[in-house]
Structures are given as C-alpha cells and as structure tokens.
SEMIBA-70574 format. One record per residue (C-alpha): residue number from 1; z, x, y. Coordinates in nm, 2 decimals, always signed. Layout:
N
<pt n="NUM" w="Z" u="X" v="Y"/>
...
END
This chain:
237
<pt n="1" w="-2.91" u="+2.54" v="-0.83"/>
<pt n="2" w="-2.68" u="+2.88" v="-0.86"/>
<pt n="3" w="-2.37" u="+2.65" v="-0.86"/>
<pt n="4" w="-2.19" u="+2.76" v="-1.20"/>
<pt n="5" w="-2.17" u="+3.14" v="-1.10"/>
<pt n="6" w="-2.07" u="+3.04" v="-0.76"/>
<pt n="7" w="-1.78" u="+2.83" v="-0.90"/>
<pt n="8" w="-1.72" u="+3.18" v="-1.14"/>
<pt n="9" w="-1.66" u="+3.39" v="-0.81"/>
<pt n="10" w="-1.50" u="+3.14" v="-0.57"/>
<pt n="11" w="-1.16" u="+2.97" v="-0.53"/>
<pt n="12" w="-1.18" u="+2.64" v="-0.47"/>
<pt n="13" w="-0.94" u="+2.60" v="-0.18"/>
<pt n="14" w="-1.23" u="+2.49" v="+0.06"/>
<pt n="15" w="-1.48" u="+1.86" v="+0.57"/>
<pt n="16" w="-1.81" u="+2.07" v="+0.64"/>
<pt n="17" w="-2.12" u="+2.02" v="+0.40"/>
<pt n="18" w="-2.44" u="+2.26" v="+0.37"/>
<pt n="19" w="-2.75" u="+2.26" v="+0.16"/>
<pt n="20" w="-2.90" u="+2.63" v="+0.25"/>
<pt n="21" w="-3.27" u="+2.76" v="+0.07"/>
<pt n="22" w="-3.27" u="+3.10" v="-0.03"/>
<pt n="23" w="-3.50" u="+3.33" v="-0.22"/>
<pt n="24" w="-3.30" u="+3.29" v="-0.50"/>
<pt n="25" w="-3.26" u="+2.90" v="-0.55"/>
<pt n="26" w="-3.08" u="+2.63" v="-0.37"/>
<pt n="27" w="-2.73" u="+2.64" v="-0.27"/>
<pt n="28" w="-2.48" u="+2.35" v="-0.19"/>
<pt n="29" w="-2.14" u="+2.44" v="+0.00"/>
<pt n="30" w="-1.82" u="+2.27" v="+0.11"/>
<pt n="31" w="-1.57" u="+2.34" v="+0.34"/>
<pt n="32" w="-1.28" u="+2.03" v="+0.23"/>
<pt n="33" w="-1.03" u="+1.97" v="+0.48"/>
<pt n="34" w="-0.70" u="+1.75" v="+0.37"/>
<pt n="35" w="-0.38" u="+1.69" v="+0.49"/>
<pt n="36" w="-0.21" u="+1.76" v="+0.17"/>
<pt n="37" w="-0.18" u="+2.06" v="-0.05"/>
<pt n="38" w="-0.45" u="+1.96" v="-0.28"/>
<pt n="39" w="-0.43" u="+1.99" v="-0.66"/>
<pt n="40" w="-0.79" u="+2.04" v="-0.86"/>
<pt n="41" w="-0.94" u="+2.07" v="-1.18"/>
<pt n="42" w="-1.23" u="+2.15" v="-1.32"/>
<pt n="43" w="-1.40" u="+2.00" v="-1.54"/>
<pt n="44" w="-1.69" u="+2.05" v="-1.77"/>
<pt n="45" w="-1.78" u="+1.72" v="-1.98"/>
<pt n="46" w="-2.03" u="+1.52" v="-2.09"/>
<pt n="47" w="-2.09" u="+1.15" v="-1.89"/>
<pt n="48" w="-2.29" u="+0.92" v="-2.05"/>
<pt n="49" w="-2.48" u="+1.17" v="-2.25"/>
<pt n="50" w="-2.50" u="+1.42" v="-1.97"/>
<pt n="51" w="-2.34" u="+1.77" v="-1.94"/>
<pt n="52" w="-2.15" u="+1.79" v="-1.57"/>
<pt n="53" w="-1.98" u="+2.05" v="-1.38"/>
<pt n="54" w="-1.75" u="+1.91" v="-1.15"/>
<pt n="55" w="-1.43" u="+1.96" v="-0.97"/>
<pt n="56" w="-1.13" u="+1.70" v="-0.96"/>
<pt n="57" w="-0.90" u="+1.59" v="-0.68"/>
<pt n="58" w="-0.55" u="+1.49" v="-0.97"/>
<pt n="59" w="-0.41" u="+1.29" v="-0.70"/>
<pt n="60" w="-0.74" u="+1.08" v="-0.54"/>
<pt n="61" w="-0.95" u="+1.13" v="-0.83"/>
<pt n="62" w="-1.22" u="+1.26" v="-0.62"/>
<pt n="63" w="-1.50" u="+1.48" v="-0.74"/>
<pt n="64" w="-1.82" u="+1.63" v="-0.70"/>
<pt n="65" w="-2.05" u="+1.85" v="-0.88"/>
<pt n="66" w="-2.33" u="+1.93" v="-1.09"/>
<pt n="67" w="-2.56" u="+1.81" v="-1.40"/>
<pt n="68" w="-2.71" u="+2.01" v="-1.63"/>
<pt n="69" w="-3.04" u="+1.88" v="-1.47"/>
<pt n="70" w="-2.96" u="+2.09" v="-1.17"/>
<pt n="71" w="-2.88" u="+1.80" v="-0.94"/>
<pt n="72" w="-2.55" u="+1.85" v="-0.76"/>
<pt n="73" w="-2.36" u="+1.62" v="-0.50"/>
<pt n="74" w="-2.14" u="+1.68" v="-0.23"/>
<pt n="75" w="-2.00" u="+1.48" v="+0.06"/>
<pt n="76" w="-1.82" u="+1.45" v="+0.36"/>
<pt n="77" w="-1.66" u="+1.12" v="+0.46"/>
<pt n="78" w="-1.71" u="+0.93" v="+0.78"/>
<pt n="79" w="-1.45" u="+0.70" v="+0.68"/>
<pt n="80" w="-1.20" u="+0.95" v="+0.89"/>
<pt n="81" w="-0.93" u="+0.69" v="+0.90"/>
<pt n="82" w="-0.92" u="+0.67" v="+0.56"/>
<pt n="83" w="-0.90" u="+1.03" v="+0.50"/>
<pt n="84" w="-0.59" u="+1.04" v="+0.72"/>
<pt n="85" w="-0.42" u="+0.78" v="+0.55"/>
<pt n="86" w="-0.52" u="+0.93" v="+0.22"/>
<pt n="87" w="-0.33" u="+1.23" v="+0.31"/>
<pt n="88" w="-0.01" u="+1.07" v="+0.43"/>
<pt n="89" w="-0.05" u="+0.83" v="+0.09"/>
<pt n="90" w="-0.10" u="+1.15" v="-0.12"/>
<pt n="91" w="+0.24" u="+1.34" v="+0.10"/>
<pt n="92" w="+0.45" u="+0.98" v="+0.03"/>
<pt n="93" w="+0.66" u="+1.05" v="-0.27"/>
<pt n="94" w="+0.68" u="+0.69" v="-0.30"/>
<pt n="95" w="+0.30" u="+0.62" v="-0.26"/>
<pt n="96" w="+0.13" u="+0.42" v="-0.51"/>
<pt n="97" w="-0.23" u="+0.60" v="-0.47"/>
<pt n="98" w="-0.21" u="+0.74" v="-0.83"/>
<pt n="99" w="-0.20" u="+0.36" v="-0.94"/>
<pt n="100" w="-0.50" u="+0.28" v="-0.74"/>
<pt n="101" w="-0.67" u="+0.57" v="-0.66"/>
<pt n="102" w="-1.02" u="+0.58" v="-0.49"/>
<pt n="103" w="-1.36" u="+0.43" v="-0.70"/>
<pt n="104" w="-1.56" u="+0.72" v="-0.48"/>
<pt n="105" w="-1.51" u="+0.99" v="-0.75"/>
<pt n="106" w="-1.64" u="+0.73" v="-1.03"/>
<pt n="107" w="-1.95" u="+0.68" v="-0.80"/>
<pt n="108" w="-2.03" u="+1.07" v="-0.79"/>
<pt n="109" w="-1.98" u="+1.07" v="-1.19"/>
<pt n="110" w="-2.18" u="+0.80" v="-1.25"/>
<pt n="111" w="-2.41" u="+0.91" v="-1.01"/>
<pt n="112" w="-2.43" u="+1.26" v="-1.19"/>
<pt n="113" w="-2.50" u="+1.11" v="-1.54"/>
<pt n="114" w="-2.84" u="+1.08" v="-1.47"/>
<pt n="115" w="-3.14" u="+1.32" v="-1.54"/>
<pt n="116" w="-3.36" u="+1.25" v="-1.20"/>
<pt n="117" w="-3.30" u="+1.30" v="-0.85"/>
<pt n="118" w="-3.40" u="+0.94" v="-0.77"/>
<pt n="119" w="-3.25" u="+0.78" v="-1.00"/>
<pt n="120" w="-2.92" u="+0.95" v="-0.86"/>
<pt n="121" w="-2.95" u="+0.87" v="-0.53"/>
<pt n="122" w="-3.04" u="+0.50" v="-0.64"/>
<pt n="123" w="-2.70" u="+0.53" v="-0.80"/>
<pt n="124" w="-2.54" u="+0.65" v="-0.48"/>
<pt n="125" w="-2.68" u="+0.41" v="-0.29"/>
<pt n="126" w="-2.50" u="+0.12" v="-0.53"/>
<pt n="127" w="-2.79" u="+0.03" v="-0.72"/>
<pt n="128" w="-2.61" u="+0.07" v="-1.07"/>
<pt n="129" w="-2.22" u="-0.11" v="-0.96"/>
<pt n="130" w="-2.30" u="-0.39" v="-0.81"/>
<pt n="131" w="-2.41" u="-0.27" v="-0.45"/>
<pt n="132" w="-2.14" u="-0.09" v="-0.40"/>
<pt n="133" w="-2.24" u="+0.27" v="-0.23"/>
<pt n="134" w="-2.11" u="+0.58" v="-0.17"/>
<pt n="135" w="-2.01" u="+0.56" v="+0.20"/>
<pt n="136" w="-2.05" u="+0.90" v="+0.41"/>
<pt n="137" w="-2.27" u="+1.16" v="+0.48"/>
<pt n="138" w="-2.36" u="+1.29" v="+0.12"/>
<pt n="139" w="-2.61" u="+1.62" v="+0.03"/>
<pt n="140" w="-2.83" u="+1.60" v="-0.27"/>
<pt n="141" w="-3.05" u="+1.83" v="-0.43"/>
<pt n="142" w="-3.18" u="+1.94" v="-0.77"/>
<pt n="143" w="-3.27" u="+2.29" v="-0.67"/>
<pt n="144" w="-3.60" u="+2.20" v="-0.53"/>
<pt n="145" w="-3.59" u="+1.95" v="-0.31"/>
<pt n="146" w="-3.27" u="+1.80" v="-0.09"/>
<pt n="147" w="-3.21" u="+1.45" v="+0.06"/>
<pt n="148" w="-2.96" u="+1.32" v="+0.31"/>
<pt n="149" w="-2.77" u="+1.02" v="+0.27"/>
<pt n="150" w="-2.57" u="+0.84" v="+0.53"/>
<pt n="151" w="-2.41" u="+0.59" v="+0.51"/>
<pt n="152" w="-2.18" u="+0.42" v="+0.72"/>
<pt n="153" w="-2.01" u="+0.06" v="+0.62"/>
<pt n="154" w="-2.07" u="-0.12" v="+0.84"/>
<pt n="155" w="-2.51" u="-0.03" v="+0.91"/>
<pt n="156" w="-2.78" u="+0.05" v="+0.68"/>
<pt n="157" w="-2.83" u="+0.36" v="+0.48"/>
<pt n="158" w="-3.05" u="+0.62" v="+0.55"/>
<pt n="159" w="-3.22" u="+0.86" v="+0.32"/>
<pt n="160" w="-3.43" u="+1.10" v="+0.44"/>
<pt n="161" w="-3.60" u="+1.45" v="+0.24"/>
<pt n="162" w="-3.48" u="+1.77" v="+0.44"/>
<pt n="163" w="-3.71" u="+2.04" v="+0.44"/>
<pt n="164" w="-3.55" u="+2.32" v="+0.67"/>
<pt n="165" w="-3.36" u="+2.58" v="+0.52"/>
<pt n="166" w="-3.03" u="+2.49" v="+0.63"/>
<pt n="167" w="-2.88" u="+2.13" v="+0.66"/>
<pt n="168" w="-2.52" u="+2.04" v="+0.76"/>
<pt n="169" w="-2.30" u="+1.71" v="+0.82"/>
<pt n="170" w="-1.94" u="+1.69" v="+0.94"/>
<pt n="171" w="-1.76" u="+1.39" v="+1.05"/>
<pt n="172" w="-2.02" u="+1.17" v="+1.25"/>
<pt n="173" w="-2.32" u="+1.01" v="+1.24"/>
<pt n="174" w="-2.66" u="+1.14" v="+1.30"/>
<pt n="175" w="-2.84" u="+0.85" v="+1.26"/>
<pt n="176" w="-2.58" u="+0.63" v="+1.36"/>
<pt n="177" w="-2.40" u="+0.73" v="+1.67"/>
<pt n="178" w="-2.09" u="+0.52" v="+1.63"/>
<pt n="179" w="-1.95" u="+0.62" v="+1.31"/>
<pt n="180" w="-1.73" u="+0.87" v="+1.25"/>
<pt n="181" w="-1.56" u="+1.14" v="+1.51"/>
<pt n="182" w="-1.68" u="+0.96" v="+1.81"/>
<pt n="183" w="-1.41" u="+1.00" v="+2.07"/>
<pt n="184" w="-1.17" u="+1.30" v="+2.23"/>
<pt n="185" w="-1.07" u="+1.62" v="+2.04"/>
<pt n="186" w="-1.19" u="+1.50" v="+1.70"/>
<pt n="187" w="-1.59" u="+1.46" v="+1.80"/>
<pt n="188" w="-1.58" u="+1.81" v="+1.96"/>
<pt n="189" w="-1.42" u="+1.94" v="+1.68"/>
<pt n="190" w="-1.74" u="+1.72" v="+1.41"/>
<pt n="191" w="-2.02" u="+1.89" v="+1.63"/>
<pt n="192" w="-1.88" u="+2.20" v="+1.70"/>
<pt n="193" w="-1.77" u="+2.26" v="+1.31"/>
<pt n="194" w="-2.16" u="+2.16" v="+1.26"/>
<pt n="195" w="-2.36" u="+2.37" v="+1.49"/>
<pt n="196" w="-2.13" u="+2.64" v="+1.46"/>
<pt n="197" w="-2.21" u="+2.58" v="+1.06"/>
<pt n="198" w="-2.60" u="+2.54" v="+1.11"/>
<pt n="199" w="-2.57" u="+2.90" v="+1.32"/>
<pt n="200" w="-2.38" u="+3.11" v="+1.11"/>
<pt n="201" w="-2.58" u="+2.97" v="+0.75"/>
<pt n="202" w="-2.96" u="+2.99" v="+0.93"/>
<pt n="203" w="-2.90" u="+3.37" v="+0.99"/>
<pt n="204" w="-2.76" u="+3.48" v="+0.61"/>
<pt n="205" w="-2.96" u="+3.61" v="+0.36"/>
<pt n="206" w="-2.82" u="+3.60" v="+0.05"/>
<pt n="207" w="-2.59" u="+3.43" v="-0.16"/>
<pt n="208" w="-2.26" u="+3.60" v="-0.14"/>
<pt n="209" w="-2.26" u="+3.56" v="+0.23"/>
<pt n="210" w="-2.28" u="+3.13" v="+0.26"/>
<pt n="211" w="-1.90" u="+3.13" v="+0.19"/>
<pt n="212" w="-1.78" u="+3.37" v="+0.45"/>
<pt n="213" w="-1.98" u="+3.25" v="+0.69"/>
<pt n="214" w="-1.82" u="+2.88" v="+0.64"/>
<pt n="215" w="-1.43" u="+3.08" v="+0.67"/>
<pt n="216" w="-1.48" u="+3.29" v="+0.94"/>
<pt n="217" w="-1.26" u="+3.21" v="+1.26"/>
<pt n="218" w="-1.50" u="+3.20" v="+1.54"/>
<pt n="219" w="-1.28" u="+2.99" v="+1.78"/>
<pt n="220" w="-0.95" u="+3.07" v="+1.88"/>
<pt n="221" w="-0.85" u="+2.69" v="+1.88"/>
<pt n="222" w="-0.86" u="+2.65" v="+1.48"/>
<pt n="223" w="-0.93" u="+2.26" v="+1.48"/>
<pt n="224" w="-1.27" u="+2.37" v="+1.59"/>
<pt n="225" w="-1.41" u="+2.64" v="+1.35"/>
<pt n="226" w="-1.56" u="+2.51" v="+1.02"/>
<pt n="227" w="-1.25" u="+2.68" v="+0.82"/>
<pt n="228" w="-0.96" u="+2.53" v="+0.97"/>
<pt n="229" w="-0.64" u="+2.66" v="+0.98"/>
<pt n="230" w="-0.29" u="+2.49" v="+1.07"/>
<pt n="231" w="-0.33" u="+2.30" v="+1.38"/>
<pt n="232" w="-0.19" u="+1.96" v="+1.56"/>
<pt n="233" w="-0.36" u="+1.73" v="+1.32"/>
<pt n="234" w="-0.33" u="+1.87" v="+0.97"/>
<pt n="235" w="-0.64" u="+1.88" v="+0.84"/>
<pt n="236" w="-0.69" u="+2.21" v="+0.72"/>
<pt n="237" w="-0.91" u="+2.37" v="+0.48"/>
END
C-alpha cells in the first residue's frame, strides 16, 4: 500500500471511498464530506505494539489509516443522519460532542493494531468489543487483496473479497437497498458521486492521477460530483 508517500504529497482536505489496483501497488482514497470546517492531525504511533499511520478528526475523534503491516481502513458512513447531526453538534459552540465524542475512531485503531487482514476485519466486525461493529460501508486492504464491509444497524453484515480493479461506496447500500441515501436529491447525489467515481478511477493509470480524478467538477450542480463544493446542504469536501 503506497499510502505514506501519498499522505507526503496530498492535503488532507478531502464521503466517496475507492480501493483502485495499479501496477505499482494498491491504493485506498477518500473524498470526506462534512458540514464543519474540519480540524485533523496526523498521527504516527504505536497501538498495542503496532506502528500506525492515521489521520485524526480533534473534534469527533474520528480516524482512519494504516499499519505497518500494510493494511489500511477507510470508511464512508451510512449512518447519514448522524453525520448531519454531527456537523451541527461540531458547529454548536455550546455542544458537548468533545465530552462524548464518537467510539467509531477507537474501532478503526483497534482494528489497525493488528498484523493480519482477518483478524482486522474480525475486529471491525465487533469481534474484539463486545459485538459492537463498525457500522458503514468500510474498504480494507493490505496491498494484495481488498474486502468490502457493509454494514448497516439494523441487518446483517456483509463481507465480500473484491477482485476488480476499482471499487467504490458512497452513502447507500449495495447489498441492502434501504440503508443510507434512499430518497430525493440525496440518493441521486450517493449513485451519481459513485459511478461518476467508478468512471473517472477505472480509466487512470497511475498514481498521481486517483486524486484529481476524485476533485474534478464534472457536474454543474456541485451536490452531485464526488468533490463537492458549497451547495444547499452543506456537505462539502
């Protein structure tokens, strides 16, 4: 996985998620859309023994990232509701979110700590806290192979092995239809974002050009393109 010199040669400003196979190794890729300025960190520590890459949300205490195994995680949430409140939460000068911020970024640390892909997605799935999973559609892959993980709260997860070169999730289900974006403006804007996505990544060829395909402006209405810009309901990259 090439992730530590694309970290080198990338601000992190970039909810679209990628996994794309290339001649020269594995790439992961995130396009993060919040309502709020966000402020991040990164950080490179050990967990539990293990070296880890990751970024940090300050204000959520999100994160995701990689080991020194190889295996990175990212994720795009199918909780939408909850990302909106987030962001008005995180916007509230008088929010308490900093007193109880999200257990998600915890899971993805935890989950990072180990040395195997299986045993990370195990981890994902809740198998180390209790049964409590990672909710979402979540990419993982330890340079060699890539798995899918969605998981909605209220059905059962599915994992499945990808094996094309280019795999992307937005905001809804693909395995269950009624979770996420499902209705109006908001489920155009999941599938469009995600075959627009799929498109743009399955013709590149190289490394350099996975980013600027996810922030180009192919749509004139900017809730639809991958990299979104100011529009009606604040989400923007």
């Amino acid at each position: 996985m090439q992730f530590k010199q694309f970290m080198e040669n990338t601000e992190l400003n970039e909810c679209v998620i990628a996994a794309l196979q290339l001649p020269e190794g594995m790439f992961l890729a995130k396009n993060r859309d919040r309502g709020y300025k966000a402020k991040v960190e990164v950080l490179h520590e050990l967990i539990n023994g293990t070296e880890v890459l990751l970024w940090h949300d300050l204000d959520t205490d999100w994160s995701e990232g990689i080991n020194e195994y190889g295996i990175g995680i990212i994720n795009s949430s199918l909780l939408v509701r909850k990302d909106e409140k987030e962001s008005k939460e995180v916007n509230d000068k008088k929010s308490k979110i900093n007193k109880k911020k999200t257990t998600d970024g915890k899971k993805i640390r935890m989950a990072l700590s180990f040395t195997n892909i299986k045993d990370v997605i195990d981890c994902l799935l809740g198998k180390f806290n209790g049964g409590n999973p990672l909710k979402g559609q979540t990419l993982v892959s330890d340079g060699k192979e890539v798995y899918a993980l969605e998981v909605p709260a209220k059905y059962d997860p599915v994992v499945e092995k990808i094996n094309s070169k280019v795999i992307v999730r937005t905001n809804h289900g693909i395995h269950h239809k009624k979770v996420g974006y499902i209705f109006g403006k908001k489920k155009i804007s999941s599938h469009k974002r995600l075959d627009t996505a799929e498109d743009k990544l399955e013709k590149i060829k190289e490394k350099d050009e996975i980013l600027d395909a996810l922030k180009k402006k192919y749509y004139v209405d900017p809730f639809l393109n991958p990299y979104r810009t100011k529009n009606p309901f604040n989400m923007q990259t």
